[in-house]
N, C-alpha and C positions, 0 to 999 in steps of 0.2 A: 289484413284482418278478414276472416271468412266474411264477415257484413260489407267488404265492397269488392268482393269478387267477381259473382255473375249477376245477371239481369234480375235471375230469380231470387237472390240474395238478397234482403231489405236490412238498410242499416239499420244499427241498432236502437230499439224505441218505437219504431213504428210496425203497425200489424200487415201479416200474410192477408195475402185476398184470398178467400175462399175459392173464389175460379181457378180454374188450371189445367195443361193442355192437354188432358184425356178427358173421355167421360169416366165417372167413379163418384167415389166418397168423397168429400169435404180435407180439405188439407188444410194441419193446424202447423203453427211455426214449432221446430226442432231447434231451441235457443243454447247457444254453447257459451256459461258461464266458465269466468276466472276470477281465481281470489287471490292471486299474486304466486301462487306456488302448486295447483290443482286446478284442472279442469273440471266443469260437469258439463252433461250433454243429455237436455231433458225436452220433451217436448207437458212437461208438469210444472209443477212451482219452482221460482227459484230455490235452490238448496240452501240458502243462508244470507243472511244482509251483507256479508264481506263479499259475495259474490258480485260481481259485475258482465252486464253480457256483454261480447264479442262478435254476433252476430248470430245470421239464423239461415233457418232454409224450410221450405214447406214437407211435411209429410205425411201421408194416406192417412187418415182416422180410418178405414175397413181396407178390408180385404177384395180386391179385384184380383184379376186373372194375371197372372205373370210375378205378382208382390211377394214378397214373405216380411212376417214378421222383424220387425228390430225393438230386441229389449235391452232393459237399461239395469245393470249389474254392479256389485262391488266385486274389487279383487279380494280374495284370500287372504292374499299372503302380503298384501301392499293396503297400509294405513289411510282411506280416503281417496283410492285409484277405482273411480267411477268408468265403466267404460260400456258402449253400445255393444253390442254380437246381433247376429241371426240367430244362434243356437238359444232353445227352449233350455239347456241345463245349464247356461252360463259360463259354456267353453267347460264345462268338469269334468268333460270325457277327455279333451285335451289337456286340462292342467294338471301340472304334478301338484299343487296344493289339495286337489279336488273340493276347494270349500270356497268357491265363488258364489255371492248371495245373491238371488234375483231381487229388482225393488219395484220395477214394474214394465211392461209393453207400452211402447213411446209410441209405435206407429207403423207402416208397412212403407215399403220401401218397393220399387222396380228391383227385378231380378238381374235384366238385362237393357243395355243402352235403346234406345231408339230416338225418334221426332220430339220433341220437346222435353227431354230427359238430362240430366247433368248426373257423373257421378259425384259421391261422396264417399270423402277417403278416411280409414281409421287409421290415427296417427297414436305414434308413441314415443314419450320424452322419457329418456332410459337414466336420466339425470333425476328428475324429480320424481318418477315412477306415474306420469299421468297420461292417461288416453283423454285423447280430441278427435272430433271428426273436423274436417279443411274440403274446401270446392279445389282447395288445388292437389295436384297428385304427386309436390313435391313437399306436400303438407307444414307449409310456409316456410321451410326452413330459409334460415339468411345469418350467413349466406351459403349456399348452396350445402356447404360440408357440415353444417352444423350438427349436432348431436339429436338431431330429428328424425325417426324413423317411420317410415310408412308402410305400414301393416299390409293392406290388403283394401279394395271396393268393396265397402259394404253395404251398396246398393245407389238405386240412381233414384232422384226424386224429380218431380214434377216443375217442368218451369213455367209461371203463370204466364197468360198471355199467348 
């Protein structure tokens, strides 16, 4: 479960500490809900009471030097496939639907690794049509060959302490 991954990871239920290992903005928890068949990945309200969290990880509330933006998107063309990007258009320059909806700016994310940095990875289940982000970079699959695909680092976050 992304919630007992790394150090920075607090199982689910319990709050991020605001401290964390640069100087910056305040970091709020990035909680990744499931409801048996769909992911969300918000650092906002839960999406709905069949949701349940999975775990969480800290991310920028502003903008410091090195971050960029990660917003929080529907797909187009896929019923309830909630997913993070970098990109301010919702990946529409890349998708052939071109009709991915923005719902809001989660947070700011490290561009690049460094000292108290963990990546996080954007996963994709091609079965249920749902993105997750995972602290692992084989984005839990189990076992290994499973039908889990990992996208790409969509940035590194802050590990407290």
């Amino acid at each position: 479960m992304l919630g007992t991954l790394a150090a920075a990871v607090v199982a689910a239920g319990a709050g991020v500490a605001p401290a964390h290992a640069e100087a910056g903005p305040p970091a709020v928890p990035l909680v990744r809900y499931f409801d048996g068949l769909k992911h969300y990945v918000t650092s906002g309200a839960r999406p709905g009471p069949k949701y349940r969290e999975e775990g969480r990880v800290p991310i920028l509330t502003g903008e410091v030097p090195g971050t960029r933006a990660i917003y929080g998107c529907f797909a187009g063309n896929v019923r309830r496939d909630q997913f993070l990007t970098g990109a301010t258009d919702c990946e529409n320059s890349v998708s052939s639907s071109k009709n991915n909806t923005f719902i809001r700016r989660e947070g700011f994310l490290y561009k690049s690794p460094g000292p108290g940095r963990r990546p996080l990875y954007r996963c994709y289940v091609p079965h249920t049509k749902s993105h997750f982000v995972s602290v692992r970079s084989d984005c839990e699959s189990n076992p290994p060959t499973s039908k889990v695909n990992t996208e790409f680092i969509l940035g590194y976050f802050p590990v407290a302490g």
